[in-house]
Every structure is written in C-alpha cells, then in structure tokens.
C-alpha positions as CSV (number, residue, x, y, z in Angstrom):
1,X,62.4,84.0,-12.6
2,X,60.2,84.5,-15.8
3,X,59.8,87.9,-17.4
4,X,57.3,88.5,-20.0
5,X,56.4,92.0,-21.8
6,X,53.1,92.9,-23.6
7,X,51.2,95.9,-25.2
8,X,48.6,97.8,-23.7
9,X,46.3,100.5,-25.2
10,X,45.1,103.4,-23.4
11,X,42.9,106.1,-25.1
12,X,43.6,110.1,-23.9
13,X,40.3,111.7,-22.5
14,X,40.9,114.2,-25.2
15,X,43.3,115.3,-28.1
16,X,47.1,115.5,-26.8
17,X,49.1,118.4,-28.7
18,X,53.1,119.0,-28.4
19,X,54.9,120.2,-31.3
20,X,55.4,117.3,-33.1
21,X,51.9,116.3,-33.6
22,X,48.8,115.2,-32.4
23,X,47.7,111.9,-30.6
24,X,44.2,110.5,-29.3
25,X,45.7,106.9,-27.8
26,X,48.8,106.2,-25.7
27,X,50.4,102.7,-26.1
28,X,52.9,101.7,-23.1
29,X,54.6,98.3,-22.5
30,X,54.4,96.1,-19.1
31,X,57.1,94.0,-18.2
32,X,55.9,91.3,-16.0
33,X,57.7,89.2,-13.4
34,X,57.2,86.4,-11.5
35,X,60.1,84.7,-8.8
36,X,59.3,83.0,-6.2
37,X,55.4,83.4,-5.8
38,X,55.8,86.8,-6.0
39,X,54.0,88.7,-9.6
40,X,55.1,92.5,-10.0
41,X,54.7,94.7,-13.3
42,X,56.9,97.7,-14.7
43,X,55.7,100.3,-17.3
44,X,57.1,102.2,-19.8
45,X,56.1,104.3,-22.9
46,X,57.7,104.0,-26.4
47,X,58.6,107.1,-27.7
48,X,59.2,107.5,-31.5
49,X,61.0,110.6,-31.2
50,X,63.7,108.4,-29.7
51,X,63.2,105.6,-32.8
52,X,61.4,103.4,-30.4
53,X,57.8,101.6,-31.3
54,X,56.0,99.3,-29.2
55,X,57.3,96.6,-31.3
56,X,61.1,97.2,-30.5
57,X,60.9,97.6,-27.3
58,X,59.1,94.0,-27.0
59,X,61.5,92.6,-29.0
60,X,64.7,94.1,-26.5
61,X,62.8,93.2,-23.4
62,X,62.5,89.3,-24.7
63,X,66.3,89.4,-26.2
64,X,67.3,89.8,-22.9
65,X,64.7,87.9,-20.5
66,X,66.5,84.5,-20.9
67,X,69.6,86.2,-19.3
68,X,68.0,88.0,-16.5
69,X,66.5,84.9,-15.4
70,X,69.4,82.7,-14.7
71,X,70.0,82.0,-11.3
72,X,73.1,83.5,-10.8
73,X,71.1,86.6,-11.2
74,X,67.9,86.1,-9.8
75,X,69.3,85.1,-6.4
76,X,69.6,88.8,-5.6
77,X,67.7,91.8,-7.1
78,X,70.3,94.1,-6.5
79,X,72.3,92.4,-8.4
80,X,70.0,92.2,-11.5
81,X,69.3,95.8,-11.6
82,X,73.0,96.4,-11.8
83,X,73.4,93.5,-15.0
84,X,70.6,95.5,-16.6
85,X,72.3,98.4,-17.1
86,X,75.1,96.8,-19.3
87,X,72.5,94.7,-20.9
88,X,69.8,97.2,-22.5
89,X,70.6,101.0,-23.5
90,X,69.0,103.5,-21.9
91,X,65.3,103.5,-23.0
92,X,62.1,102.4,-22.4
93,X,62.7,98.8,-22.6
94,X,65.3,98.8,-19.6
95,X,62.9,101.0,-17.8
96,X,60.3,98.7,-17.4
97,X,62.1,96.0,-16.5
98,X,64.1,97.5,-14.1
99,X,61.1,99.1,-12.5
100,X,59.6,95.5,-12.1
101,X,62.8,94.6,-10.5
102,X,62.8,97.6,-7.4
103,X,59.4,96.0,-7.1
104,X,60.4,92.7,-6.7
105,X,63.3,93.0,-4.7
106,X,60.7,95.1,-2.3
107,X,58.0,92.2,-2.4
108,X,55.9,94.3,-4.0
109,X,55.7,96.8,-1.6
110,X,56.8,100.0,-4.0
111,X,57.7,102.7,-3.2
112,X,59.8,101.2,-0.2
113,X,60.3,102.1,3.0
114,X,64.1,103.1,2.1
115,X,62.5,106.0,0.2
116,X,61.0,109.3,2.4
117,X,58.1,109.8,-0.5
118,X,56.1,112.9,0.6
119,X,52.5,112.3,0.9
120,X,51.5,114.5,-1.2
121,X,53.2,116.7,-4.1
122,X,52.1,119.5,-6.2
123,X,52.3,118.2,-10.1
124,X,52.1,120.4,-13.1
125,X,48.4,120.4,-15.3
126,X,49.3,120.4,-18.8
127,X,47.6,123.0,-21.4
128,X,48.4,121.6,-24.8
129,X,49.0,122.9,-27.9
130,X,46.1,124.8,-29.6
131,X,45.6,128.4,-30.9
132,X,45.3,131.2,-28.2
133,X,41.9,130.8,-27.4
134,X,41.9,127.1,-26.7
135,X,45.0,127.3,-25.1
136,X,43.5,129.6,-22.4
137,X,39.9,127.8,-22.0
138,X,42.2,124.9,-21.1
139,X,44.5,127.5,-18.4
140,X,41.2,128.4,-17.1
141,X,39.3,124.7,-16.9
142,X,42.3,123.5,-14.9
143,X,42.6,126.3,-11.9
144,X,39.3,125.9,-11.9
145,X,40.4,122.1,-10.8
146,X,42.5,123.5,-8.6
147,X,45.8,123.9,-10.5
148,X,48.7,124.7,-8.5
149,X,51.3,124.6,-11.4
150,X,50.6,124.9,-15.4
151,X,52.7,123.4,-17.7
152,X,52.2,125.1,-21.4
153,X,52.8,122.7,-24.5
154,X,54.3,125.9,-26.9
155,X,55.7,125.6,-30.8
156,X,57.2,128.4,-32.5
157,X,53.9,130.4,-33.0
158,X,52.3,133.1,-31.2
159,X,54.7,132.1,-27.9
160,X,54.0,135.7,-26.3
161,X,50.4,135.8,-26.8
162,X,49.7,132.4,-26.1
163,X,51.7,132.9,-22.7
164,X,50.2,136.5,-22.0
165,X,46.6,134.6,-22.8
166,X,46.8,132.1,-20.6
167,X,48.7,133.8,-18.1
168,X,45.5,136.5,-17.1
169,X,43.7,132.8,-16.8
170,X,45.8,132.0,-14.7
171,X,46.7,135.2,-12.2
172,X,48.7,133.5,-9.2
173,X,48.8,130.2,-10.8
174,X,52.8,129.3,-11.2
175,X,53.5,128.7,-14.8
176,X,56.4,126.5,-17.0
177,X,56.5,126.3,-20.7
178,X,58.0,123.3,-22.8
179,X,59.0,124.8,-26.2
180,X,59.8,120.4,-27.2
181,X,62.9,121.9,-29.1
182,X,60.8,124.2,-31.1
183,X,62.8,127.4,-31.0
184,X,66.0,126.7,-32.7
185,X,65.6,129.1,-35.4
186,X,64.0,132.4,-33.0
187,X,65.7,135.1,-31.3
188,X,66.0,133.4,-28.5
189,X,67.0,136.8,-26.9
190,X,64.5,138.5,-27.4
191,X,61.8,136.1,-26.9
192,X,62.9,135.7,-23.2
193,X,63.1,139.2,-22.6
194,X,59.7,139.5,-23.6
195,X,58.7,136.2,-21.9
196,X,60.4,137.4,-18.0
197,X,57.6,140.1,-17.5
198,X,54.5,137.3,-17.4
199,X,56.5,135.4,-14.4
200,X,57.2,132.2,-16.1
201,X,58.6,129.6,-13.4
202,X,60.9,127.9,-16.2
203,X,61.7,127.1,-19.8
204,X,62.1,123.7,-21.0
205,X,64.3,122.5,-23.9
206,X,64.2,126.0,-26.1
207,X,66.6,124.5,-28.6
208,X,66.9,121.2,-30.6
209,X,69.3,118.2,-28.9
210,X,72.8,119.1,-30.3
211,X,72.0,122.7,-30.5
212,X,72.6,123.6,-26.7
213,X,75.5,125.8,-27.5
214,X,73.0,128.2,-28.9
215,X,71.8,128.8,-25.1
216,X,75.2,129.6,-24.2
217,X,75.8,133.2,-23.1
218,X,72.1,134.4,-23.7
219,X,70.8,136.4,-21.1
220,X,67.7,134.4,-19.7
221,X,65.9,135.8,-16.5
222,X,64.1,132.4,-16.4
223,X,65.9,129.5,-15.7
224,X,66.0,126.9,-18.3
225,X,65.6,123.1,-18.2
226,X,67.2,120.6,-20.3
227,X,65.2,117.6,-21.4
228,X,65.7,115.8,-24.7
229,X,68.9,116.6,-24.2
230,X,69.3,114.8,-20.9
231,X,68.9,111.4,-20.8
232,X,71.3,109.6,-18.3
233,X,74.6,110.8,-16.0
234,X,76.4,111.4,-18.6
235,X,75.3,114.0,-20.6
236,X,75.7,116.5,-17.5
237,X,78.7,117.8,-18.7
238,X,77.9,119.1,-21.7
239,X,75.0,121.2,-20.2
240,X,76.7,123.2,-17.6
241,X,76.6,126.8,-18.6
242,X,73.5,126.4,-20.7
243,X,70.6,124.5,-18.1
244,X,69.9,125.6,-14.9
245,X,67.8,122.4,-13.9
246,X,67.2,119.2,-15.5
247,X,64.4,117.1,-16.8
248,X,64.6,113.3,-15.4
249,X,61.8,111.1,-17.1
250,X,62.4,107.0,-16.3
251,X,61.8,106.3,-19.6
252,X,64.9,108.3,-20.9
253,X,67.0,107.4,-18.1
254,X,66.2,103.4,-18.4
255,X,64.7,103.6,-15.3
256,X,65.1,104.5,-11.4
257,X,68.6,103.0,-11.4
258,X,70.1,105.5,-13.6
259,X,67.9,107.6,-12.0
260,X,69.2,107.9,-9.3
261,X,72.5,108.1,-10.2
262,X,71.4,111.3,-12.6
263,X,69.5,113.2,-9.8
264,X,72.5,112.6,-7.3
265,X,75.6,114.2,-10.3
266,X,73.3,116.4,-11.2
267,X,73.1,117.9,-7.9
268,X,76.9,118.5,-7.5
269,X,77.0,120.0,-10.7
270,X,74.6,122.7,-9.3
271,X,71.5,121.1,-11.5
272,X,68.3,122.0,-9.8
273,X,65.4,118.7,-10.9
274,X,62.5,118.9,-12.3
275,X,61.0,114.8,-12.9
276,X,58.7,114.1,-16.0
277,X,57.0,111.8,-17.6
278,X,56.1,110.2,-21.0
279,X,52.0,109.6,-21.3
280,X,51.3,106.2,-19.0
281,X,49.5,105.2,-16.3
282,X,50.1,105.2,-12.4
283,X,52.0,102.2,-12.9
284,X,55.2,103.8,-14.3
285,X,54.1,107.4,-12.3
286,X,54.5,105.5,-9.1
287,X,58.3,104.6,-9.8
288,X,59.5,107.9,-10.1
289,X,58.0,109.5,-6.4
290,X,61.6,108.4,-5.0
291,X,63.1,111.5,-6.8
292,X,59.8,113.3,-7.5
293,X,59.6,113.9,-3.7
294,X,62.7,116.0,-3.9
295,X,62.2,117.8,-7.3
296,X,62.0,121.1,-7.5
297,X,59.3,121.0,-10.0
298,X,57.2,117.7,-10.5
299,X,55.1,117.2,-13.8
300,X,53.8,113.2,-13.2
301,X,50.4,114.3,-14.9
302,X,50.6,111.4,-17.2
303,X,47.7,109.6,-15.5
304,X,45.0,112.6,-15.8
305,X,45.9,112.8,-19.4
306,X,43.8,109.1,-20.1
307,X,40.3,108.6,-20.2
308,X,41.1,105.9,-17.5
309,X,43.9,104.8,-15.4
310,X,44.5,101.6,-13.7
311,X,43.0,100.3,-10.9
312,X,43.9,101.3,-7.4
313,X,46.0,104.5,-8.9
314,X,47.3,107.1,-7.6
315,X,45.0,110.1,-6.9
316,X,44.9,113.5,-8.6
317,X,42.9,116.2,-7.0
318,X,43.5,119.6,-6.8
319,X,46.5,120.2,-8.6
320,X,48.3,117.2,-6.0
321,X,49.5,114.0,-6.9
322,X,48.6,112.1,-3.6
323,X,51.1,108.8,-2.9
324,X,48.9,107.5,-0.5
C-alpha cells in the first residue's frame, strides 16, 4: 500500500461570505492510495478556524503513511480504518485518508452496496453574507434554480431584516440560518422570538464553542443545531438540553468512521442530523451520502459553490443533489 497527499486549488464561481471573512478560492487536500492495482482518492478541506492549513495537514497525512502501509495493516481495510482513528485526531487529515480507505476496501465502488443511498436528496442553496439587498437577489436567483431549501450565511447585523428580506423572496421556500457562532453577545431571546414568525426551519450554532450553556433554558420555537461545537461522539453529552439536532461535516468528524459512530449516539440521545460540509468538490460530497440519505436536513452544496467541479461529479439541479 502507498499513500500520498497533495494540494489542489479550486476557485469559487463568486465571492463566499460567512462571518469570519471573505474567500474567492478553496484549497482541499487528496489523499491518494494505491494497493494492489487498485488507485482511489479521499478529500478533505483545511479549515483554519480549527488551526489547520494545507500545509499541516500534508505534513500529518505523510507522518503517518509509512505506518498505514505495513502489511499487517493493509491486509484488511477494515482493519486500517480502525488503526486510523488512534493514529490521527479528528480533522481533516484523517478524513481524507480514511475516506480513501471505504473506497478501497470497496474496490472503488463508493458509496457501497452496504449503504441504502437515496437517489436523490434535497440539499440546502447557500445565500451568503452580504447586506440586505444582496442577500435577497441571491434568495431570489436560487428558487429561481429551483431551491427547495435555503441556507442563510447571517453575522450579528440586521438578522431580522435580512431574514424578513429574503424570506418574501422566498414564499414557500424552507429556510435555515447559520449564525457561525456570531450571536454570543445578543439577546438571544428576543432575537428568536422575533425570528419564529418568518418560519425558519432551524438555527445553527447561535453561540461561540464553549458558550453552549448560554442556550440553556432559552425559550427557542426553532430548533437549534449544534456545529462547531460538535465534532465527534463525544461531545454529545455536553449538548443535551441546548441542541435539538446536530451538524455532522467529515471533515470535523475525521471522516465516515467516526461518522458513523456520531450519527448512531446521536440518535439515542434524541439528536435529530443535519450533514454538512466544508467547501470541496464531489469527491469528499460523495462520502458523506451514507448518512446524508438519512439526515433530516442535508446541506452538501459544496460542489455548486466552485466555478468547476471534478469530472464525472455528482449532479445538482433543482435544488437536488442527485447520487446517480
């Protein structure tokens, strides 16, 4: 077995605006593998807001590489998946490579049959960050596409308008809004009072990581969705009593291994699951349909978000992410 990992560049087909900034270009990682004849890839996007670069993550995939490919562990897959999670953190690093590894343990043939993957699954459009006008022409552009679900990129300005805005856009159209842990210091009473009259689907990650308890005992007529500060299994705990559903991205969980073990405590704790994504292409999309095919609420837009995706990706029409 020989695994390799290199950079790859992908500019957005516009401006992309959270929170914490702007951003024209999206750099990811691929992890490839070869055993065996076989050659299968893994993706996964560096996030700074979790102190990773493109450059760190390179460096953990290859300080673990010469491990992985002894062959003790390459002899079965399974097996290698299950070594990986000692042997990386949580992250994007062990996400790629672990996704190249349910790959290769299913020749290629990914998503497997093991997994019921719908054929097709409504995925949130995202309206990023602007001022109130923009914010709108973009509500409007999309359900002209055919949005089925809007997901509204929010700070801690003009929430209300900007939501009422894009919301008579929108008339029919469900709606969820990602504050990106931008509303620490509001009244976060008050502001979902006057939120629950535009019927808002959800609320993701109100409050800062570490600052859940400020969630606790608010009344909140929309459910709320806990995503920076859900990572992997266990940080379910802590949330109970402050999330009603939780956000599942690979690239926080270390990939579909932890995953899957997330989704599965989450549900006995009463979680509902919503599965997101960092910016990437269909390459680390396709990995997460496994869970995204029973979510609750899906946002894999990642791909539509580039001025190009790879070859032979997955298909985005109509507010659907189509699997095949």
């Amino acid at each position: 077995m020989k695994i390799t990992a290199s950079a790859e560049r992908f500019p957005l087909a516009q401006p992309f605006t959270i929170s914490r900034g702007t951003r024209t270009h999206q750099d990811v990682v691929v992890v490839e593998i070869t055993h065996q004849g076989n050659r299968v890839q893994g993706e996964c996007t560096p996030y700074p807001h979790y102190g990773e670069s493109v450059e760190s993550v390179i460096n953990q995939i290859e300080a673990v590489a010469g491990s992985m490919c002894s062959d003790k562990i390459a002899v079965n897959i399974a097996t290698a998946r299950e070594t990986l999670q000692a042997s990386l953190p949580a992250g994007a690093a062990r996400n790629a490579i672990d996704s190249a590894l349910w790959r290769l343990e299913h020749q290629e043939a990914f998503p497997s049959p093991q997994f019921d993957i719908k054929p097709s699954i409504i995925t949130a459009m995202t309206v990023s960050l602007g001022d109130t006008a923009s914010m709108a022409a973009q509500a409007r552009e999309l359900c002209l596409r055919g949005a089925k679900l809007l997901k509204v990129k929010l700070d801690d300005n003009a929430i209300v308008e900007k939501v009422s805005a894009i919301r008579e856009v929108a008339a029919g159209v469900d709606i969820i809004l990602d504050a990106n842990e931008a509303w620490g210091e509001l009244n976060l009473a008050g502001l979902f009072k006057a939120l629950s009259p535009l019927n808002i689907k959800m609320i993701e990650q109100p409050v800062p990581k570490g600052q859940d308890h400020k969630l606790q005992g608010i009344l909140h007529p929309i459910p709320l969705c806990a995503d920076e500060s859900c990572h992997t299994s266990k940080d379910l705990d802590a949330l109970v009593g402050q999330y009603e559903m939780v956000n599942i991205k690979l690239d926080k969980t270390g990939g579909l291994t932890e995953a899957l073990k997330l989704e599965a405590k989450a549900r006995e704790l009463g979680f509902d699951i919503m599965v997101g994504c960092m910016v990437g292409s269909s390459l680390a999309m396709e990995t997460a349909l496994p869970i995204a095919s029973r979510a609750e609420i899906v946002d894999l837009d990642g791909p539509v978000l580039l001025k190009y995706d790879r070859d032979n990706g997955l298909k985005f029409d109509n507010g659907y992410l189509y699997t095949r």
